[in-house]
C-alpha positions in Angstrom: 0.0 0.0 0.0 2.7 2.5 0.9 4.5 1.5 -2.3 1.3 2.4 -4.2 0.9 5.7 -2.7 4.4 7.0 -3.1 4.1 5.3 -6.8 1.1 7.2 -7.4 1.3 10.2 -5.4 0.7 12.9 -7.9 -2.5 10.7 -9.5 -3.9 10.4 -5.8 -3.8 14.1 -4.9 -5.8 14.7 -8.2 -8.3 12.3 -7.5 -8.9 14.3 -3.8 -9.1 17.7 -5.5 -11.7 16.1 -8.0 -13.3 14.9 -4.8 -12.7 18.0 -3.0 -14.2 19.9 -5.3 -17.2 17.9 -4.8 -17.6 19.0 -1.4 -17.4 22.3 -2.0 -20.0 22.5 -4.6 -21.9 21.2 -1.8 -21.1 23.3 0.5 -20.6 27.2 -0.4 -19.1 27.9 2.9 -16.8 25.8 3.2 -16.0 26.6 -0.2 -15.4 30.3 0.8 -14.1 30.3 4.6 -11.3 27.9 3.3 -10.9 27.8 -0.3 -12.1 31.2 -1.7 -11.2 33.7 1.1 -8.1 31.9 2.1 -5.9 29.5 0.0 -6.9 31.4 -3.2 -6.0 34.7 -1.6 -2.5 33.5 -0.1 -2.2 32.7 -4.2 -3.1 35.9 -5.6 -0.3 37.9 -2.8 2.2 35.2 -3.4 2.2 35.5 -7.2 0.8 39.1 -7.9 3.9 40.3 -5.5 6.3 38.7 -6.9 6.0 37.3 -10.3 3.0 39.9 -11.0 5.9 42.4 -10.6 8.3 41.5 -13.5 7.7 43.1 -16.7 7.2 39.9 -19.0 4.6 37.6 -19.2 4.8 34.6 -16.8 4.1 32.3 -19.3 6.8 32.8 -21.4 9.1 30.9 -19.0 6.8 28.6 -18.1 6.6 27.5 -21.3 10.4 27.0 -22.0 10.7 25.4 -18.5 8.4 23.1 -19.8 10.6 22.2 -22.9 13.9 22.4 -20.8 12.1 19.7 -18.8 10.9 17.6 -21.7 14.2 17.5 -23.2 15.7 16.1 -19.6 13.8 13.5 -19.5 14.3 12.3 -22.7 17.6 12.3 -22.3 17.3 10.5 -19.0 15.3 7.7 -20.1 16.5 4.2 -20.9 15.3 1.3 -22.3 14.4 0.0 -18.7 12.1 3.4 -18.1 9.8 2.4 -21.2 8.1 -0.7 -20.3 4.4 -0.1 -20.1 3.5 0.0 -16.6 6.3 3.1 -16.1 4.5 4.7 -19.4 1.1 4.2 -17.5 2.5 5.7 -14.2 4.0 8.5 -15.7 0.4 9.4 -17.5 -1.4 9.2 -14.9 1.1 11.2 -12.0 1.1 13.8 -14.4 -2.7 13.9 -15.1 -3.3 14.2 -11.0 -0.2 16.6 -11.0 -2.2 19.1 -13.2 -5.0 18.3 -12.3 -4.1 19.0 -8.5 -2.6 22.1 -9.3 -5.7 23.8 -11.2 -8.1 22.9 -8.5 -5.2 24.2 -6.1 -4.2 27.7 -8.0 -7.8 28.2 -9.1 -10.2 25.7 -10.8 -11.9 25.4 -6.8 -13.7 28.9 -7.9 -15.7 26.4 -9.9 -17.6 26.0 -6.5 -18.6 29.5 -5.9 -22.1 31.0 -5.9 -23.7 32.6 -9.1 -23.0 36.2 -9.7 -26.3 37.2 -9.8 -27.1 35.5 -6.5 -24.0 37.8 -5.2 -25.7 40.6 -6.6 -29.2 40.1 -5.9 -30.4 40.1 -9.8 -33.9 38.5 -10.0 -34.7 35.9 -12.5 -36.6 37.4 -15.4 -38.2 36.3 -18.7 -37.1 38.7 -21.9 -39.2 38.8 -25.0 -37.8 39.8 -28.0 -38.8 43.3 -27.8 -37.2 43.9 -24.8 -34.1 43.1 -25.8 -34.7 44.9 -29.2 -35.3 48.2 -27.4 -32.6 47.5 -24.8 -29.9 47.0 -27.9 -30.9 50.2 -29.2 -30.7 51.6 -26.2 -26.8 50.4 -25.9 -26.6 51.6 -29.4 -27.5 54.9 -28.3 -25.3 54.9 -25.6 -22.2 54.0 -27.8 -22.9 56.9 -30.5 -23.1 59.1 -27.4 -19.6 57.8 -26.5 -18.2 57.6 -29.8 -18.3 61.5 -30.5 -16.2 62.3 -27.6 -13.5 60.3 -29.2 -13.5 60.0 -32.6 -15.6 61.7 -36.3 -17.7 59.4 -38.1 -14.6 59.8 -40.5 -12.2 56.9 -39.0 -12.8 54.2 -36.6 -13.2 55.0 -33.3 -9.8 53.6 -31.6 -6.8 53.4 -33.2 -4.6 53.4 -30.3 -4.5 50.8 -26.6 -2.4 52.6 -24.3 -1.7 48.7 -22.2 -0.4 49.9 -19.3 -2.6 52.8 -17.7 -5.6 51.4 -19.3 -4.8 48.1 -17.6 -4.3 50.2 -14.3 -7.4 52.1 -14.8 -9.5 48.9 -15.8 -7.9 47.1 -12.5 -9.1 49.9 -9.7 -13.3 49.9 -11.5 -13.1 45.9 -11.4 -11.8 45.8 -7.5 -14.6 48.3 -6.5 -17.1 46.6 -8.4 -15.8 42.9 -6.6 -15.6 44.8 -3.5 -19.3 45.6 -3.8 -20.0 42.0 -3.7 -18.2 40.3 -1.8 -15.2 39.2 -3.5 -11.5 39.8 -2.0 -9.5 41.6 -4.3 -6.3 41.6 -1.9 -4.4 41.1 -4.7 -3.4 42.5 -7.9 -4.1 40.5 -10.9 -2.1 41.0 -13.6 -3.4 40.3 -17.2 -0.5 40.2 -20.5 -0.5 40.8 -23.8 0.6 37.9 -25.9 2.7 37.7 -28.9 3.1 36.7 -31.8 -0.1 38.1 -32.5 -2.9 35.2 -33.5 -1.9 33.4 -31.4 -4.7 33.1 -29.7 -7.0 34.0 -32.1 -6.3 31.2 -34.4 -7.9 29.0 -31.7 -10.7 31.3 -31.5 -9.9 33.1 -28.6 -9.3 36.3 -27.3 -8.1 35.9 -23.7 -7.2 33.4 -21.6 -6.7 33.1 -17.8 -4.0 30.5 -17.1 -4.5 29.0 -13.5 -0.8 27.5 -13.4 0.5 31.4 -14.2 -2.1 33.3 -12.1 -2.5 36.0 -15.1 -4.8 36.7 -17.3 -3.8 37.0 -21.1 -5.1 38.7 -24.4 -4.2 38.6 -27.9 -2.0 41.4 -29.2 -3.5 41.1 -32.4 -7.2 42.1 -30.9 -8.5 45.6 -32.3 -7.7 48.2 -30.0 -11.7 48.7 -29.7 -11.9 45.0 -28.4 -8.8 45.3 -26.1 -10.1 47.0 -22.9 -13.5 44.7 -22.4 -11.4 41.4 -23.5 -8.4 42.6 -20.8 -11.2 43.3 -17.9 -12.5 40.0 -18.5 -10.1 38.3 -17.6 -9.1 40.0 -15.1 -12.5 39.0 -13.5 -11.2 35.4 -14.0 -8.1 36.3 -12.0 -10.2 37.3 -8.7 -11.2 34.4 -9.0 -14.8 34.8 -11.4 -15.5 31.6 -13.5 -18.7 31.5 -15.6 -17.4 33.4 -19.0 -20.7 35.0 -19.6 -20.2 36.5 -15.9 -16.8 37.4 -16.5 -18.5 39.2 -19.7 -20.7 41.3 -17.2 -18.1 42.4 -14.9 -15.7 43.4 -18.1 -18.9 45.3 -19.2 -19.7 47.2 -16.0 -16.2 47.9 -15.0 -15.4 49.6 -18.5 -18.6 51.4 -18.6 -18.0 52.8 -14.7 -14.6 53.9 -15.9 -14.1 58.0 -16.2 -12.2 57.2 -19.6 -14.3 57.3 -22.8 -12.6 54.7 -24.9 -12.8 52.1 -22.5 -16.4 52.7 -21.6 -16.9 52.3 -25.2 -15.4 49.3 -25.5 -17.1 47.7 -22.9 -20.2 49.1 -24.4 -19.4 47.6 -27.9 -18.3 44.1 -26.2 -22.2 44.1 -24.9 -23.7 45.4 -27.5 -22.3 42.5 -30.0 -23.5 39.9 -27.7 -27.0 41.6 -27.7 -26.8 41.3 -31.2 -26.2 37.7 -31.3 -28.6 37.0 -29.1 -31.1 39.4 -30.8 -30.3 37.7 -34.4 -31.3 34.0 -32.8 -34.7 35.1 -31.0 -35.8 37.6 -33.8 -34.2 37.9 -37.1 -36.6 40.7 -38.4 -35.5 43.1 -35.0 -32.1 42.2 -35.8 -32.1 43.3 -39.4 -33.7 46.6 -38.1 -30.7 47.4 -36.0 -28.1 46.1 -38.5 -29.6 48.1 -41.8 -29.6 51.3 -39.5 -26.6 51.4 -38.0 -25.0 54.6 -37.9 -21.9 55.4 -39.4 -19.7 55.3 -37.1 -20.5 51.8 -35.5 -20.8 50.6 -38.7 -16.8 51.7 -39.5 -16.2 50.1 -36.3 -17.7 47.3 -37.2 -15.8 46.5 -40.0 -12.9 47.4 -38.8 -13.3 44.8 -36.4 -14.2 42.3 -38.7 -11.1 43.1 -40.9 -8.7 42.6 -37.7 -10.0 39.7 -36.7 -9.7 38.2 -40.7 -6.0 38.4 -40.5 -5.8 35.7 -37.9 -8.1 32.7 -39.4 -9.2 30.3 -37.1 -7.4 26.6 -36.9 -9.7 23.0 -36.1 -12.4 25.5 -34.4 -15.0 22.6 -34.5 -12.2 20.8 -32.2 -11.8 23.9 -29.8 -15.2 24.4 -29.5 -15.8 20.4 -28.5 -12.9 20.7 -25.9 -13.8 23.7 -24.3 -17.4 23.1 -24.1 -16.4 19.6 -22.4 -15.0 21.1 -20.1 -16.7 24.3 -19.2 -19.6 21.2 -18.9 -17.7 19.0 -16.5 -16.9 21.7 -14.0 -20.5 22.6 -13.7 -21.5 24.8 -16.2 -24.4 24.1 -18.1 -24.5 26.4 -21.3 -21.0 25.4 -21.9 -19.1 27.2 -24.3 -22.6 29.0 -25.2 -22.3 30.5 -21.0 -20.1 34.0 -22.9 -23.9 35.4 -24.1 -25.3 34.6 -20.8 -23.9 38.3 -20.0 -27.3 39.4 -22.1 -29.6 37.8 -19.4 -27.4 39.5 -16.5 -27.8 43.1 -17.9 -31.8 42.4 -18.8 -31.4 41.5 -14.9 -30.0 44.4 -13.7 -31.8 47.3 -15.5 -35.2 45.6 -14.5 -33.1 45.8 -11.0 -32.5 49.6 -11.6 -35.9 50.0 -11.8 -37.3 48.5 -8.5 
């Protein structure tokens, strides 16, 4: 038995996060007095004072560790090291070893209680021409926007400025976590990752990497798309799981920000997903919107469009399957469908305004 254990060490500790996990989903407070509002906070100051600090993305030297590493053990193994059984053991201590680590570092947030249960937003049925009126309403919003930084001339951001934006975007999103209960003791650091496409060719924009503790985007994103894409996942990195509620907290951070551009992008980030969601339930209300668009959204648009042509996906069908798998197994229902769920929360919260 002891021989087992230390054989299998690494494949044993994943199995008890796997089942650790389990109790916490059962069990929100246990899930926040130990997990949430303790280990996962001890994470966030370890990393974000430390790593956080340096000026390069974290990453990076993960990822040639990992290649350093590979190329040691192949040098180090010998005939004797590739009978099957050792092959088997190998798989299956490093399946528990990063399987252990993601629960550890963050994947236990899977765990934690809806957002809108954090914020009180009631459960509400939307019609079509709610939502219709509600989009224009957005739309309004962003031409409002849009003239205080740009003539229906050029597109409306041709310019990110990373670093104070990603400052500015940090201080909205910890007052808006603050508001509901969620630590933000430290101070999440989100990168931006070349060579550009490289996330986009697998159909993403961002990505929070547990094993790093930072959020990344795509340096090949529009500068339009940049601030709402960085602020969501920088929700991911205090510790927000559910992608369409890391969609509303990118949108209400960027539109409580004092800086136009970003309020506009987190404006525009909505405002596409209430156009997708319009388009499914009522094609008719959706061609209304899109054969009146004004001029300037309309530039932006296809700006957009033309940024995001220069980086073609790769296997999306295969993505979509593996993320949707596992967005699934830890609990969430709509999958990989859970971004446009941000639609429902901001129908939630303006019939919340109103009360």
């Amino acid at each position: 038995m002891k021989n087992f254990i230390r054989n299998y060490r690494w494949f044993l500790a994943g199995f008890g996060a796997i089942l650790l996990q389990m109790v916490f989903k059962a069990s929100s407070i246990l899930y926040e007095t130990i997990y949430f509002k303790f280990i996962f906070q001890g994470v966030r100051i370890f990393h974000d004072y430390t790593f956080g600090l340096l000026p390069i993305p974290i990453v990076y030297v993960l990822f040639v560790g990992l290649i350093a590493y590979l190329f040691y053990r192949i040098r180090r193994t010998n005939k004797s090291d590739l009978k099957l059984v050792l092959i088997l053991r190998s798989l299956f201590n490093t399946a528990g070893f990063v399987i252990f680590f993601f629960h550890l570092l963050w994947g236990f947030n899977y765990a934690q209680k809806p957002l809108a249960q954090r914020m009180d937003l009631q459960p509400i049925v939307v019609d079509s021409l709610q939502l219709f009126e509600a989009t224009e309403d957005v739309l309004a919003k962003m031409v409002r926007l849009r003239s205080q930084i740009s003539s229906n001339d050029s597109v409306a951001l041709n310019h990110f400025d990373y670093q104070d934006s990603e400052e500015n975007i940090r201080i909205h999103l910890e007052e808006l976590m603050e508001g509901i209960d969620v630590p933000t003791i430290g101070r999440v650091r989100v990168r931006e990752l070349n060579p550009k496409g490289i996330l986009l060719r697998i159909s993403t924009a961002g990505v929070y990497i547990p094993f790093v503790s930072e959020g990344h985007i795509d340096d090949g994103l529009h500068p339009l798309q940049k601030p709402f894409v960085l602020a969501h996942e920088m929700s991911h990195g205090y510790g927000i799981t559910d992608e369409g509620e890391c969609n509303f907290t990118a949108f209400m951070t960027c539109a409580s920000s004092e800086n136009p551009e970003i309020q506009y992008s987190g404006y525009y980030g909505l405002w596409r997903y209430m156009m997708i969601n319009l388009r499914y339930i009522s094609p008719s209300l959706y061609n209304q919107i899109a054969a009146n668009l004004p001029e300037g959204i309309k530039k932006d648009y296809i700006a957009v469009r033309e940024e995001m042509a220069k980086y073609p996906d790769i296997l999306p069908e295969v993505r979509d399957f593996i993320y949707d798998g596992f967005l699934r197994s830890q609990g969430v229902r709509g999958g990989i469908m859970s971004y446009n769920t941000v639609v429902n929360l901001y129908m939630r919260q303006l019939e919340n305004e109103k009360q």
